[in-house]
Backbone as CSV, one residue per row, in Angstrom:
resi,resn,N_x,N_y,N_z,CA_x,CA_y,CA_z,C_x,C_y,C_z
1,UNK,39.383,14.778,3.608,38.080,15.063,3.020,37.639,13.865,2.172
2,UNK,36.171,13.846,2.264,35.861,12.333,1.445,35.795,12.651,-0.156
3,UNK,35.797,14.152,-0.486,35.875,13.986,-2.043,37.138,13.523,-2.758
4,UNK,38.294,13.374,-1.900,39.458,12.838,-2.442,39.722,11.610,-2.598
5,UNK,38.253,10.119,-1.995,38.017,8.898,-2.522,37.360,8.433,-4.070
6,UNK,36.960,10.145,-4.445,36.514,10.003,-5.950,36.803,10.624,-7.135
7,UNK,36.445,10.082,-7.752,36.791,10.837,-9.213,35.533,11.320,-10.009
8,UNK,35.968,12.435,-10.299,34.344,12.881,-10.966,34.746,13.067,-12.624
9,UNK,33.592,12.071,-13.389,34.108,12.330,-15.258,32.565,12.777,-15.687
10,UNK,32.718,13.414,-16.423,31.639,14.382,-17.093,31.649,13.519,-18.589
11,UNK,31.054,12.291,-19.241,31.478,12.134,-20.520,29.910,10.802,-20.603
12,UNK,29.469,10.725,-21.989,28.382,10.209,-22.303,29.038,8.773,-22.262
13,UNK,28.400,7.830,-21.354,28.837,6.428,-21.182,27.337,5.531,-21.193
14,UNK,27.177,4.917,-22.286,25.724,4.074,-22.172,25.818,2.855,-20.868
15,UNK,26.971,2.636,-20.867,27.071,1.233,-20.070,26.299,1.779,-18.600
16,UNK,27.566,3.033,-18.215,27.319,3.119,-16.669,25.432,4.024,-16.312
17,UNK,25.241,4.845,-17.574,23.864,5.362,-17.670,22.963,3.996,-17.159
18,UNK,22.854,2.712,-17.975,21.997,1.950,-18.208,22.147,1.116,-16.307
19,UNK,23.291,1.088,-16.149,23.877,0.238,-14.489,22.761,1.800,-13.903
20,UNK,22.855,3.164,-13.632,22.388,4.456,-13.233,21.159,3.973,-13.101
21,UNK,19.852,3.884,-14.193,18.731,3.856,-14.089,18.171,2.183,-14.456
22,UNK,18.918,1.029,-14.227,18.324,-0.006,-13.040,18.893,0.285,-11.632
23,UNK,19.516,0.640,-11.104,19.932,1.349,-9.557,18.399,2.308,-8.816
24,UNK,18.106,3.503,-9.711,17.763,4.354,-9.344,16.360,3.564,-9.948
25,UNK,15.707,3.160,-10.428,14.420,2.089,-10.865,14.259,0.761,-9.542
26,UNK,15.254,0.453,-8.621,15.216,-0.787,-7.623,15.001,0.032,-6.530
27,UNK,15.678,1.610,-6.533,15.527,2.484,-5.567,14.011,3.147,-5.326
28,UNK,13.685,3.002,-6.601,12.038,3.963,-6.453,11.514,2.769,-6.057
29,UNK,11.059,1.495,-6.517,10.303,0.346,-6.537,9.968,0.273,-5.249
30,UNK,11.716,0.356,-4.326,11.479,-0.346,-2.881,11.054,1.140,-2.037
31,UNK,10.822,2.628,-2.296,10.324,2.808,-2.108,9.145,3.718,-2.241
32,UNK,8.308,3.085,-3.478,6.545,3.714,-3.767,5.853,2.116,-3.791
33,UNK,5.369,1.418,-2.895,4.145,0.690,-2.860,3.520,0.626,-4.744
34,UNK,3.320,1.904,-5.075,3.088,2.101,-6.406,3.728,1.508,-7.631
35,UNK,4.805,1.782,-7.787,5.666,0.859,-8.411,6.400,-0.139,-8.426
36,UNK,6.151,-0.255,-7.200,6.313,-1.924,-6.839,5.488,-2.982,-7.445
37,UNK,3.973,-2.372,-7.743,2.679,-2.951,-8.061,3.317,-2.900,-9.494
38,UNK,3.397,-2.082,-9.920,3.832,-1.984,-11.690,4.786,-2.923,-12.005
39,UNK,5.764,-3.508,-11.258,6.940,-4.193,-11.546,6.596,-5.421,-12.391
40,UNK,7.087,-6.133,-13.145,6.907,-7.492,-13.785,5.289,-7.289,-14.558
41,UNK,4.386,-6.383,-14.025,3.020,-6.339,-14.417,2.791,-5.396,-16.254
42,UNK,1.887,-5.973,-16.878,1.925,-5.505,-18.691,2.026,-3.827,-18.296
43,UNK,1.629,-3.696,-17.256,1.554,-1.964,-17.523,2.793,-1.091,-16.945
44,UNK,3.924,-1.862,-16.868,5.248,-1.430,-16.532,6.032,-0.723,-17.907
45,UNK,5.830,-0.988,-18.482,6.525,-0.412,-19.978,5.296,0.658,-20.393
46,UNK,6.298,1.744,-20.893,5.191,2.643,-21.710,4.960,1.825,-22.905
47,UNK,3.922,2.478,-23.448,3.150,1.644,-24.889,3.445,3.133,-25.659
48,UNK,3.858,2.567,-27.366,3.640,3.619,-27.601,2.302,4.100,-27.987
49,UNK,1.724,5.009,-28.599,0.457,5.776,-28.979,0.586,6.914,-29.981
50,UNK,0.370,6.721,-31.290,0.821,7.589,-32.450,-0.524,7.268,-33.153
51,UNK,-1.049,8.650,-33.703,-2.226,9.177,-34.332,-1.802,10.019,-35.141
52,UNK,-2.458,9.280,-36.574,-1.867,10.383,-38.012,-2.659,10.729,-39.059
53,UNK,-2.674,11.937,-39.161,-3.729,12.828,-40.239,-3.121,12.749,-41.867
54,UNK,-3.795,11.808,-42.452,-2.883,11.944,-43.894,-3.753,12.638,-45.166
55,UNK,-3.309,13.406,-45.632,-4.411,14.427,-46.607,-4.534,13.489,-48.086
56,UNK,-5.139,14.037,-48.971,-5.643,13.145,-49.859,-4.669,12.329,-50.608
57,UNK,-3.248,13.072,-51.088,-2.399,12.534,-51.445,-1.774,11.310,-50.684
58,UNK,-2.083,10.929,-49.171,-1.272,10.221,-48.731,-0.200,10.829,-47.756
59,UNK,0.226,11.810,-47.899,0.890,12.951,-47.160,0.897,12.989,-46.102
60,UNK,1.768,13.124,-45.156,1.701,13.638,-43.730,0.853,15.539,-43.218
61,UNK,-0.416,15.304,-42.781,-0.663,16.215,-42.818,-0.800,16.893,-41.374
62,UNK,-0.232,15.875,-40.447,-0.413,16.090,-38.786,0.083,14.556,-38.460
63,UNK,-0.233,14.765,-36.897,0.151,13.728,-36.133,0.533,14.480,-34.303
64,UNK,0.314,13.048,-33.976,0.722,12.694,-32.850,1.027,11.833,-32.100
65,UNK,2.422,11.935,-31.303,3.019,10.862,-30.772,3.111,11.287,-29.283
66,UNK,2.987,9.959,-28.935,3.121,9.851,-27.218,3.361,8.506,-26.834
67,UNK,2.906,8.111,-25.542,2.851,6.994,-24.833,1.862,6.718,-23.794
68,UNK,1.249,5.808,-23.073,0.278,5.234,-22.226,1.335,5.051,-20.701
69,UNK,1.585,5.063,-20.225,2.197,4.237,-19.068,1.632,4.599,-17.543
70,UNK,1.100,3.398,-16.862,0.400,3.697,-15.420,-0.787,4.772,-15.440
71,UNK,-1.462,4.219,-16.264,-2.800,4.851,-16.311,-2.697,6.299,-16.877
72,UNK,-1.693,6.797,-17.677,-1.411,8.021,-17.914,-1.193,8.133,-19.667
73,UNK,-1.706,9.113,-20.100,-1.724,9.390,-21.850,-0.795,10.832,-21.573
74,UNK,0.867,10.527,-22.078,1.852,11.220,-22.399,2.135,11.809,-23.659
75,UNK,1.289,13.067,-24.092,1.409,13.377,-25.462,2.596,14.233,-25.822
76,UNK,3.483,13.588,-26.460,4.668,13.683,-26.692,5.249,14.960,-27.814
77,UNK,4.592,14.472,-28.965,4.654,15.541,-30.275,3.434,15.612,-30.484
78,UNK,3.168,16.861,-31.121,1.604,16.945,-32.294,1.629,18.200,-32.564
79,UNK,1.383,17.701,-33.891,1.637,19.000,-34.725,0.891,19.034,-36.290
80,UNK,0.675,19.958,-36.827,-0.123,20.004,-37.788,0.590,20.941,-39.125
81,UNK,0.674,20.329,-40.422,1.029,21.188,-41.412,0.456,22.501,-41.671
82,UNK,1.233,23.619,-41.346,0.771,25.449,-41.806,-0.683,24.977,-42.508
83,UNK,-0.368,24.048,-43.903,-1.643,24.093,-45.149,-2.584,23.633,-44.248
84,UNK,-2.897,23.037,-43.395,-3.926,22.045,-42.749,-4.349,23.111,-41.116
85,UNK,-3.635,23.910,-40.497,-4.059,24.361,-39.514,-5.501,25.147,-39.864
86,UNK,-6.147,25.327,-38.698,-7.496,25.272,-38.445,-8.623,24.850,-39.008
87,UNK,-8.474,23.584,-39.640,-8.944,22.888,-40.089,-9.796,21.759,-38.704
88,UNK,-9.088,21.867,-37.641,-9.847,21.386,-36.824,-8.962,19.619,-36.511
89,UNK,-7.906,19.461,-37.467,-6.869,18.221,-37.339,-6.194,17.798,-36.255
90,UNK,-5.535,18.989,-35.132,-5.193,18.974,-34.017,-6.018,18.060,-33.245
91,UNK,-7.080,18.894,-33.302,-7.885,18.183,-32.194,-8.665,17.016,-32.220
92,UNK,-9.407,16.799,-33.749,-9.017,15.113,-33.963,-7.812,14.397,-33.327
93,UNK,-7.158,14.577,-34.020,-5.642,13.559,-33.397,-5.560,13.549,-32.205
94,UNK,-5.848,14.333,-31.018,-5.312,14.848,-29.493,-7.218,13.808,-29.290
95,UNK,-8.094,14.420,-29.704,-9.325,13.537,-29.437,-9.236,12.040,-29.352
96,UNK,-8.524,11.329,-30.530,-8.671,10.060,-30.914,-7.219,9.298,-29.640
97,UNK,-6.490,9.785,-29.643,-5.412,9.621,-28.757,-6.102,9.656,-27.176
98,UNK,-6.687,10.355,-26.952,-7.342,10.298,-25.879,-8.157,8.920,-25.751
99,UNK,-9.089,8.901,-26.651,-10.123,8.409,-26.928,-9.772,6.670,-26.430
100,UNK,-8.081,6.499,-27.325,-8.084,5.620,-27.270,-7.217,5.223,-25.727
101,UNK,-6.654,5.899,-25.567,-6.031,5.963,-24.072,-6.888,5.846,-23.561
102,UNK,-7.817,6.272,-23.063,-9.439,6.126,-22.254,-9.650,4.643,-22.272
103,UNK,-10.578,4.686,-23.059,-11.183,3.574,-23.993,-10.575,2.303,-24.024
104,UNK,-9.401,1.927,-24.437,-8.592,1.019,-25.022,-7.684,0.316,-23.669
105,UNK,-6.955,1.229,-23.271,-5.929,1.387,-22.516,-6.010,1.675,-20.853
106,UNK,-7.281,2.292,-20.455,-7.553,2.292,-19.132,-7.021,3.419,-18.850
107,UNK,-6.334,4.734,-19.225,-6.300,5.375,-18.672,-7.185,6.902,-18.395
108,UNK,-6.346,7.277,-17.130,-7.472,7.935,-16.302,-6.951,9.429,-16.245
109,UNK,-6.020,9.577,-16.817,-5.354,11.003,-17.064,-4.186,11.106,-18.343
110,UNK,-4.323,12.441,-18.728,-3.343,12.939,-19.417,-2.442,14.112,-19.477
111,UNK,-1.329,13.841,-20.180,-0.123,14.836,-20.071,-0.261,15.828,-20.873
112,UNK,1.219,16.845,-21.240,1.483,17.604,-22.380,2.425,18.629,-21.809
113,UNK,3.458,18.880,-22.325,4.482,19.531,-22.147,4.460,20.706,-23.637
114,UNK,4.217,21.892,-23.535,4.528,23.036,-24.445,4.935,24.148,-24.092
115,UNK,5.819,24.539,-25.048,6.236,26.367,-24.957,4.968,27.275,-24.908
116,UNK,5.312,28.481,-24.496,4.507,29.668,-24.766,4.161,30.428,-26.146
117,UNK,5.448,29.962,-27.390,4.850,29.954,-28.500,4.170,29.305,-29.260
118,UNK,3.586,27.940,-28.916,3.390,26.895,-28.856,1.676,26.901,-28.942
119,UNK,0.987,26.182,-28.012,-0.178,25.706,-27.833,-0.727,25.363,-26.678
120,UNK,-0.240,26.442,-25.734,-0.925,26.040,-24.251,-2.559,26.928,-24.425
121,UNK,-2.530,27.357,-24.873,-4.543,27.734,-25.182,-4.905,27.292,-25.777
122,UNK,-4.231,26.250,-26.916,-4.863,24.610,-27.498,-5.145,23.914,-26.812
123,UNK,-4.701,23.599,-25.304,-4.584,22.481,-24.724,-5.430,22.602,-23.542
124,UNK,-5.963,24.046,-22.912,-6.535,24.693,-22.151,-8.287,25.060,-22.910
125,UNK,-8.045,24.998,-23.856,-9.430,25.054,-24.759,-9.889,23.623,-24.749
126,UNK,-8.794,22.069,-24.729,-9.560,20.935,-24.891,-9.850,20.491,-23.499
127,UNK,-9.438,21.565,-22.309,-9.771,20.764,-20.745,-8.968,20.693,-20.035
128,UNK,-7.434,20.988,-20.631,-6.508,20.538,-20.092,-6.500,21.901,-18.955
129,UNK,-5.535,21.482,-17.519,-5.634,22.516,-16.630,-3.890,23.052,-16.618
130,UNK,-3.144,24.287,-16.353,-1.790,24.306,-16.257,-1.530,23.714,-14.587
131,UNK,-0.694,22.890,-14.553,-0.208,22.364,-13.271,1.364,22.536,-12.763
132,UNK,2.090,23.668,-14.283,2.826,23.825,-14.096,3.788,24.900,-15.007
133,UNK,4.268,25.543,-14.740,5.101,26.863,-15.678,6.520,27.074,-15.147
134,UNK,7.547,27.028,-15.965,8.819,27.231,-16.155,9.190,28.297,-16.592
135,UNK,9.450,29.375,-15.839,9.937,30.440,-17.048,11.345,30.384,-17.533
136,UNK,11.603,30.992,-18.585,12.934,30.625,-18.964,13.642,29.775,-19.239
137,UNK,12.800,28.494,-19.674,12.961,26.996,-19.915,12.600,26.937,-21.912
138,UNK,13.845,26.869,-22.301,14.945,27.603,-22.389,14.906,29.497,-22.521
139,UNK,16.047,30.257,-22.053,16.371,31.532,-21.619,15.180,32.317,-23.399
140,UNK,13.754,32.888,-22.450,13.250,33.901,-23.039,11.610,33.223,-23.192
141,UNK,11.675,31.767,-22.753,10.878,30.499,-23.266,9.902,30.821,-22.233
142,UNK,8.890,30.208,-22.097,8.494,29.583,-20.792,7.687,28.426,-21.122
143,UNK,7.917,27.343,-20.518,7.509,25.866,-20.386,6.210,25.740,-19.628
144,UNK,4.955,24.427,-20.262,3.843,24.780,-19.451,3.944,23.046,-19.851
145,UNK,2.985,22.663,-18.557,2.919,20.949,-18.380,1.813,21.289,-17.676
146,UNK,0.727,20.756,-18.609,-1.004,20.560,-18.493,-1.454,19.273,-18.283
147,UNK,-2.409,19.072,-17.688,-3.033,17.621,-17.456,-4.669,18.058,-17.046
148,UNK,-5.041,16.432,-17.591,-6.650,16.800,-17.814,-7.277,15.143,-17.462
149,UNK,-7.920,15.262,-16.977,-8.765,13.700,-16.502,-9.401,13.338,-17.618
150,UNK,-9.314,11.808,-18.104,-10.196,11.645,-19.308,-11.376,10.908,-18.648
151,UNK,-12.354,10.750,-19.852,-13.318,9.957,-19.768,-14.892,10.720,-19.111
């Protein structure tokens, strides 16, 4: 049997991870036409993209973090202090992030990954469409990944 030419180890190794995904990065390249185009080109690296609401004190009163990469606005975190919700801060920050992803950056769509306790009728109220639902991601959860065309 050929599983007896290997050895299988289950253990966190940065070296062989980092050898893993340039392998599996030379593997997609050669084959999507798409990322082949991205290779060596400025828009191969995500950028980051962080938008922050600071209240009068200076304070963290919101924010949001993401990234730009291949024409795409990846909104990562955002979130707003209890004292500051419906104040309308969310959607500044998710606006201006856009805005500038659009605008700035060239891109032509955006992300968002949230729970069901979360803010998927935040994200469905700014345009965003569900393109995708997980139930039980994690056990009781359900996972939603929205996207919305800017501009």
């Amino acid at each position: 049997m050929v599983w007896r030419m290997f050895r299988i180890e289950a253990e966190v190794d940065k070296g062989r991870r980092d050898l893993l995904r340039a392998r599996l990065r030379d593997t997609n390249t050669a084959a999507s036409p798409v990322l082949a185009a991205l290779r060596g080109s400025p828009g191969e690296r995500q950028t980051p993209l962080h938008v922050w609401a600071l209240d009068a004190a200076g304070e963290l009163a919101g924010g949001l973090v993401g990234h730009t990469w291949a024409g795409w606005l990846h909104v990562t975190y955002l979130w707003v202090d209890d004292r500051h919700r419906g104040a309308g801060i969310g959607s500044r920050l998710l606006r201006e992030a856009e805005r500038t992803a659009h605008t700035d950056r060239g891109c032509a769509r955006a992300r968002v990954e949230t729970w069901d306790f979360q803010a998927p009728a935040f994200y469905r109220d700014r345009g965003y469409d569900v393109v995708s639902v997980i139930p039980d991601y994690p056990p009781g959860i359900t996972e939603f990944t929205l996207t919305k065309p800017l501009g």
